[in-house]
N, C-alpha and C positions, 0 to 999 in steps of 0.2 A: 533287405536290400536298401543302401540310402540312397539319396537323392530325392528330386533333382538337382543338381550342379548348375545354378546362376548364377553369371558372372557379376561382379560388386554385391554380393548376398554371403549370406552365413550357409551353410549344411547343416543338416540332420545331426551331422558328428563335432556340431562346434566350430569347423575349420572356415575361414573367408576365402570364399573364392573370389579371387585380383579378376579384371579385367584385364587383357591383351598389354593394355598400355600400361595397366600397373606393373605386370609385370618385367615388361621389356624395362623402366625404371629402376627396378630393383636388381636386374641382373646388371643393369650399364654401372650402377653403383659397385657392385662386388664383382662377380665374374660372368661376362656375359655369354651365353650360349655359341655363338658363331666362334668368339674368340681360341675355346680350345680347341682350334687344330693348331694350336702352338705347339703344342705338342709333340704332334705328328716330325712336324718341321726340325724340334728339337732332337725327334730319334732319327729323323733322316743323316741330321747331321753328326750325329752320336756313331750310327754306325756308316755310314759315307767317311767320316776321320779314319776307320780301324781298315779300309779297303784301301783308302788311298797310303796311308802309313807303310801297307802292308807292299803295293805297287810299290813304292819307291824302293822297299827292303829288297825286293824282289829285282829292282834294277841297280841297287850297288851291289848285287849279288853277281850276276850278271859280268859285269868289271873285275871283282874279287876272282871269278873260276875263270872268266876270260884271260887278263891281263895280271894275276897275281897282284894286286893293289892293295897296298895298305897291310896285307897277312904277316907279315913279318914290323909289324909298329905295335910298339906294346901298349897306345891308348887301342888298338886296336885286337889286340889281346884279349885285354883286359874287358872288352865291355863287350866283345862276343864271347867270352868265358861267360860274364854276368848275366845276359840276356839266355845263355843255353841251361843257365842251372834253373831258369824258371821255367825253360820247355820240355826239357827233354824226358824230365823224370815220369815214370808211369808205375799205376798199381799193377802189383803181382794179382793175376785171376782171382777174386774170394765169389765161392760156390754162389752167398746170399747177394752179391751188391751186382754179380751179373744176371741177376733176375730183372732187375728192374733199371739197370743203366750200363751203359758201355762207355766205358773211360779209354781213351785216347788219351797222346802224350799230357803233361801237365798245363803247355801253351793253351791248347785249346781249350782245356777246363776254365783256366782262369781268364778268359776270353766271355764265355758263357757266365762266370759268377761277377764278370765286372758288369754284363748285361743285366742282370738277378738285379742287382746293387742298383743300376742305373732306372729301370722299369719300376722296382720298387721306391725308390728313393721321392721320384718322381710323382707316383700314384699316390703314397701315402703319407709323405711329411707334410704336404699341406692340408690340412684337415679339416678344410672347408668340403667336408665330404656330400652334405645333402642340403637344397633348400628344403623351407618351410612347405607346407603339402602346397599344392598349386602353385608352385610359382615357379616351375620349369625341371628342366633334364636337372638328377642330379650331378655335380661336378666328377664325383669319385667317377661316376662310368661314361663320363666324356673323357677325362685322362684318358684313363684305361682304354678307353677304345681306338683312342687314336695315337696312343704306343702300339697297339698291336695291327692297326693299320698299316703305319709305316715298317715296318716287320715284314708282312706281307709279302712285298715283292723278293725281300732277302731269303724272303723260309723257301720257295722255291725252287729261287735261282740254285740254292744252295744244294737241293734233293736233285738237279738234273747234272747227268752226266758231262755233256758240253756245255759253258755257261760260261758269260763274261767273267764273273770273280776267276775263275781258272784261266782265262785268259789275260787278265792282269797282272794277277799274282804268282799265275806259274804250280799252285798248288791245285792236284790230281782229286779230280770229286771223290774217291774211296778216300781222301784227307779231309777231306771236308764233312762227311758225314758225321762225326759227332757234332760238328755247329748244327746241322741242318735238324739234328735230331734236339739240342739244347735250344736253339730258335723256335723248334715247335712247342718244344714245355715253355716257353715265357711266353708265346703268342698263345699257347692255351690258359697261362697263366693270368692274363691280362681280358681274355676274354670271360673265363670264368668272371670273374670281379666286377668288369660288365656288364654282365645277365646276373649276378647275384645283387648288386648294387639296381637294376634295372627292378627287378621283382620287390626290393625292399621297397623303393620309390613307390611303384604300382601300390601297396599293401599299406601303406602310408596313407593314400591317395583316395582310396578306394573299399579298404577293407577287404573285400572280395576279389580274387584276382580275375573271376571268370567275366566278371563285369563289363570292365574293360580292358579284357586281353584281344585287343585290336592286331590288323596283320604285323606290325611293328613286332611284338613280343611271338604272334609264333613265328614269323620268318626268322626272326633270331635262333629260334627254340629247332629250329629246323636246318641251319646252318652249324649251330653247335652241335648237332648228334655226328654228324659226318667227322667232325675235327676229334668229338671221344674216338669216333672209332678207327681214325687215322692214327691217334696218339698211342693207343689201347695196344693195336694190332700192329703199331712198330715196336714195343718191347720185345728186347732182346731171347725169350722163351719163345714169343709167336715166331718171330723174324726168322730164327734158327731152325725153326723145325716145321715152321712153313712157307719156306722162304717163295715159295713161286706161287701159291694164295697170296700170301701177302704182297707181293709186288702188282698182280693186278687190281686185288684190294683196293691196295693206296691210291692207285692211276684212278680207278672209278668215284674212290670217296674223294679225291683231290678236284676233279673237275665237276662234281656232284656240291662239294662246297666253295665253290668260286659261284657257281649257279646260284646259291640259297643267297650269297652275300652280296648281288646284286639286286635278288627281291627285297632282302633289308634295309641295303644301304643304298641304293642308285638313286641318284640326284641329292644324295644330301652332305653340304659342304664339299670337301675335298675325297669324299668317298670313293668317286666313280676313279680318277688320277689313280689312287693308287690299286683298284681291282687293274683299270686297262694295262696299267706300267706292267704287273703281275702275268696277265693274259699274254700280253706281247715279249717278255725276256722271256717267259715258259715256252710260247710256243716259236719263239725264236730260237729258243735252245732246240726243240723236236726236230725242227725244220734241219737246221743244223747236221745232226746226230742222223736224221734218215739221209740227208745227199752224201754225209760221210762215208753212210752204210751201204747206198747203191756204190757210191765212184770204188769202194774194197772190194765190190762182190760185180763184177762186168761179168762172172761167170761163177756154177756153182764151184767153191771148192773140194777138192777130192783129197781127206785125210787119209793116210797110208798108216796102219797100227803095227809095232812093231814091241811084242812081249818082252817086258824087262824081268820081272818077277811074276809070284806068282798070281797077284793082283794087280800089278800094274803094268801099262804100256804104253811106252811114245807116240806122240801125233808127228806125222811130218805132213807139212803141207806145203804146196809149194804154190807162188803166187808170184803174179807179177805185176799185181797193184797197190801190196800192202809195203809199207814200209817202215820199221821202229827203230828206236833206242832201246839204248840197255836201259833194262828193268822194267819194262811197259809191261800192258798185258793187254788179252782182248777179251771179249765175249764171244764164247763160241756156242753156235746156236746148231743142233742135231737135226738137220732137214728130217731124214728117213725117220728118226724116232721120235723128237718130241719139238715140233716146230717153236710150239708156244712158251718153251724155256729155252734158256739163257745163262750159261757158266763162266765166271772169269778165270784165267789160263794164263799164267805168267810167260812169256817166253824163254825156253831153254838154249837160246843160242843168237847169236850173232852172225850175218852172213860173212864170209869170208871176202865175198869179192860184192861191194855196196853197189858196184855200176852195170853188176849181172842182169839179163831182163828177167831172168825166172830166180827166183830165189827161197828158200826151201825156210818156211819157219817150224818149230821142234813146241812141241809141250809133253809133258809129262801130266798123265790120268791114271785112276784106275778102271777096270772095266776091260775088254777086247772087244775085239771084232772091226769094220773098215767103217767110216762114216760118211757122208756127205754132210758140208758142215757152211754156216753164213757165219761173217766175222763181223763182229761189231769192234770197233778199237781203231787204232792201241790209246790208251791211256796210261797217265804218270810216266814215269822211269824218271831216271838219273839222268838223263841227255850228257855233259859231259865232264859233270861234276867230279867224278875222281878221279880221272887226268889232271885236275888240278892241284893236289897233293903229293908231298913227298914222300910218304908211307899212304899205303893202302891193306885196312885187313877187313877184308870177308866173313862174315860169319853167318852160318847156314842154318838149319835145323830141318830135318826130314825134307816134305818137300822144297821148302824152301830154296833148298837148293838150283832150281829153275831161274828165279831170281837172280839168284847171285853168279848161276853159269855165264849169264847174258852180259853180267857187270863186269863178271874176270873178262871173260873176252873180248872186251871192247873195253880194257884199261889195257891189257897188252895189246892190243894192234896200235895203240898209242905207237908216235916214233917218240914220248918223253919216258915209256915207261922203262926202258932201259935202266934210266936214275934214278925209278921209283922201288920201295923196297915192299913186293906185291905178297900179302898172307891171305891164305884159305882156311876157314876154318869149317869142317861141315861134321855135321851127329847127326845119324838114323838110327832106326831103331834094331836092324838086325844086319847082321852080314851080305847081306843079299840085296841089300838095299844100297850099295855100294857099286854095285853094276851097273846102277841108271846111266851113272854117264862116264862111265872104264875109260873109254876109248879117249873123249872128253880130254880126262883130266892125265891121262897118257901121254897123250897129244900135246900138253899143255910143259908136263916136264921135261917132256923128248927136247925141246924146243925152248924152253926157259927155265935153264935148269937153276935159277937165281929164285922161283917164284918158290915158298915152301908154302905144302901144302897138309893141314893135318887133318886127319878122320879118325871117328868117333864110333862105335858102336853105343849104343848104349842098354841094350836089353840085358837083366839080369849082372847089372853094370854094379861097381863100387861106388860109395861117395867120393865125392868131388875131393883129389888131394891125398887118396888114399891109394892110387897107383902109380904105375909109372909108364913113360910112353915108351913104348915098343916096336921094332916092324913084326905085325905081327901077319900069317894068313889070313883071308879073310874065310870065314866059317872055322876058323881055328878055336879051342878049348880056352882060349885065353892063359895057358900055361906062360908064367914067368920065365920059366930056362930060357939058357941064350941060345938066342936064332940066330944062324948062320945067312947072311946074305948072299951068301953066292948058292942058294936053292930057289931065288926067288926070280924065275926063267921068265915069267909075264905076269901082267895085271898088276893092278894094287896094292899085291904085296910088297912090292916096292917103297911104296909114303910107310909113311907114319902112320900106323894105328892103334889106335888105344882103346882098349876094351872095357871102357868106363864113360859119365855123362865128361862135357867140359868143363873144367874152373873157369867160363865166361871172365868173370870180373878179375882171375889171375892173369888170363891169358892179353884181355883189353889193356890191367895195368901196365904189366911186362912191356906190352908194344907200347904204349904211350914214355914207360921210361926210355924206351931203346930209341925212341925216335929224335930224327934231326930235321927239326922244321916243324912243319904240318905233316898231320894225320887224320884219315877220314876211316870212321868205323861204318862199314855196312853189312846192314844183316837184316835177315825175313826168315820169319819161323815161326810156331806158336805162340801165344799169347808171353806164357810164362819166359819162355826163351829171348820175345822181345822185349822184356820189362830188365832181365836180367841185362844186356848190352847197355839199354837207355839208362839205366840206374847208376851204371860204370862209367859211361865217357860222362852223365852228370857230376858223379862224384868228382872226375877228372877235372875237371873246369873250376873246381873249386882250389885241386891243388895247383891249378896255373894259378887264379888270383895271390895265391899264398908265394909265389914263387917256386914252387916245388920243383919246377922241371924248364930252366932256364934254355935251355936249349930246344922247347920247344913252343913254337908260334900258335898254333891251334889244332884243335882236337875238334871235330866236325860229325854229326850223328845224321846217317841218312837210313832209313829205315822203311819195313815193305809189312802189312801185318799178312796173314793166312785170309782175312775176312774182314767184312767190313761192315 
């Protein structure tokens, strides 16, 4: 063991140890200790630019689906083609890269690697990484720690459901969750390099880290176990397969390490600012989210189950305090069987009459039997975004179809949709899965017979491009011989059906050539299903830059995923 450690004297190990004043001297000449929370100040403002940028996008938006401004100016064109070929694009599922990450549209990604870039750039180009042994913190993990301070408030605002950012910018926390998830790998990333840079310093210092590993280093050492096992236990294999551990998990390790980082850091610098900032948007948002939750539920709700197939059945509930938009969804919570979880539920329907006091909202589940059910929500939807275009096409995928029922519905009760030219495009996987919503989409031709609508089977289906579209029965052989339409007395056999997957990116180009004006492609469905849509209206954007399709103004990608 060396020592002892006198100040203006040499050690056992050769090193001088400064005096107080020597050393405050030597840091005011290079970088002094108090000074980095510049830092901090610096990622305040780094990411405070990408929120307010993102606001303002959000309110010429706002004028653009309101008042049609600007949509038809070809600088306007041209530089939302430009901006959406950097968004919209998304990986096809690969088995290995969804083990360990969840990739959302491209926007977000490159959101998160400018972040990478920025925390990096920051920490490590100046490479005045450590003083000499006693003469203070070293620099690398004063960076680093106060990049991943000012982080802090943003990593959570970002994990809660209700939150200002979604209030600003209009964007639905299930949108938000790959930042909140990239947020937490840079804030663990920054922290790591902190406690790594922290233990070098010590070992420097000391030789021995048992020496003096004072409360400093284990409150640290004890604030960081909670953030592995926050990090750990949100990959995408936990998250999925245990999604209701994991959700209380997170809640316990989350307020468990706000706890440890007031032991480590309270009273020092600018530390306390940004835990309380944290404390108060977090439990601002709870606060929030439960008077949401009472003012939806003045009474319990009583879901009625109504068998579709042989696994599935609709929910009808009927309420007279909830109220959404197309494409929302809630949480719905199983009083009788499982209080303590929580499922999001897209809504199947639009009410008919908005000024009703009872009004009957629809979901589509598997499972049977009656529930009694608490609603958390609604959350996202489209509000009235594609009322605002001149073409509207749908595109569905198995369930997804909930989604996009709630979005047809509420594009034709428009009084503009008359001069909108409205397509449906849905694929399930078997015949029977085409009943969900018969009546629905019956309902929908009876009354708009302008709206085309196509369906999909796809089980035991052809490649894409290899058949042809049919009216065919549904539960039908999929036999080519010509069908006679005047046998087709009720149901579905009426549309269009094709007994094969969709040429997605055929059916997207086609409507993009045919259109006059604007067009808005909306779809929700599997992972693979929504990669293929986003990949198409990207590719599109590229042939407006080129001129490809002079007749049309903008192509627009609104999108819903299965999961989040």
């Amino acid at each position: 063991m060396d020592g002892p450690y006198i100040e203006g004297e040499v050690n056992s190990r050769g090193d001088y140890v400064p005096t107080s004043d020597e050393v405050t001297t030597y840091q005011a000449a290079r970088i002094p200790w108090a000074s980095q929370v510049k830092y901090g100040y610096y990622t305040l403002a780094f990411l405070s630019s990408i929120l307010v940028a993102f606001t303002i996008v959000r309110a010429l938006w706002y004028f653009r689906t309101r008042y049609g401004h600007g949509s038809r100016w070809r600088l306007y064109t041209l530089t939302a083609a430009f901006l959406r070929v950097l968004t919209y694009p998304r990986f096809r599922p690969h088995s290995l890269i969804d083990w360990v990450w969840t990739f959302g549209p491209l926007g977000h990604n490159l959101l998160l690697i400018a972040g990478l870039l920025y925390a990096s750039c920051f920490t490590w180009i100046n490479q005045y990484y450590y003083f000499p042994p006693f003469y203070g913190s070293a620099p690398l993990y004063l960076r680093s720690e106060w990049i991943a301070m000012a982080t802090l408030p943003f990593l959570f605002v970002l994990g809660s459901k209700r939150n200002i950012i979604s209030i600003l910018t209009g964007v639905s926390h299930e949108k938000l969750q790959v930042l909140h998830q990239g947020a937490a790998f840079i804030f663990l990333y920054m922290s790591l390099v902190h406690t790594i840079a922290a233990v070098i310093r010590l070992y420097r210092e000391y030789g021995y880290l048992a020496q003096e590993f004072n409360d400093t280093y284990v409150s640290g050492f004890v604030a960081l176990s909670p953030l592995l096992v926050l990090f750990v236990g949100a990959l995408p294999p936990f998250r999925r397969c245990f999604y209701e551990a994991f959700y209380w998990v997170h809640i316990i390790m989350a307020v468990f390490f706000l706890a440890a980082m007031f032991w480590h850091g309270y009273q020092t610098l600018d530390s306390d600012a940004y835990m309380i900032t944290t404390i108060v948007l977090f439990f601002a948002s709870a606060a929030y989210r439960l008077a949401m939750f009472a003012f939806n539920n003045p009474v319990l709700h009583v879901a009625t189950a109504t068998i579709l197939s042989h696994n599935v059945i609709k929910l009808s509930i009927p309420t007279t305090a909830v109220r959404w938009q197309p494409g929302q969804h809630v949480f719905l919570r199983f009083a009788g069987l499982r209080p303590f979880e929580s499922h999001p539920f897209s809504f199947a329907n639009m009410p008919k009459d908005h000024t009703a006091r009872v009004r009957t909202m629809e979901f589509i589940k598997t499972g049977q039997k009656d529930f009694v059910v608490l609603i958390d929500g609604p959350y996202g939807g489209v509000g009235s975004d594609l009322r605002a275009f001149d073409s509207v096409l749908i595109c569905a995928g198995g369930s997804g179809i909930t989604w996009a029922m709630s979005c047809l519905q509420d594009t034709i009760q428009a009084p503009r949709s008359a001069k909108q030219a409205i397509k449906l495009v849905w694929a399930v996987p078997t015949p029977d899965d085409l009943t969900w919503f018969e009546q629905e989409l019956l309902a929908i031709v009876g009354t708009r017979s302008d709206v085309q609508i196509q369906l999909y089977v796809t089980r035991e289906s052809t490649p894409p491009g290899t058949g042809t579209i049919e009216n065919h029965r549904a539960g039908s052989t999929g036999s080519e011989e010509e069908h006679d339409p005047s046998e087709d007395k009720e149901g579905l056999t009426s549309l269009a059906t094709t007994l094969r997957r969709p040429d997605l990116s055929s059916i997207i180009t086609g409507t993009v050539a045919s259109t006059q004006g604007s067009l808005v492609v909306a779809t929700c469905g599997p992972p693979s299903f929504l990669a293929d849509c986003a990949n198409t209206v990207a590719a599109a954007q590229i042939s407006l830059i080129r001129g490809h399709y002079p007749e049309v103004s903008e192509v627009y990608l609104k999108s819903e995923a299965y999961g989040w």
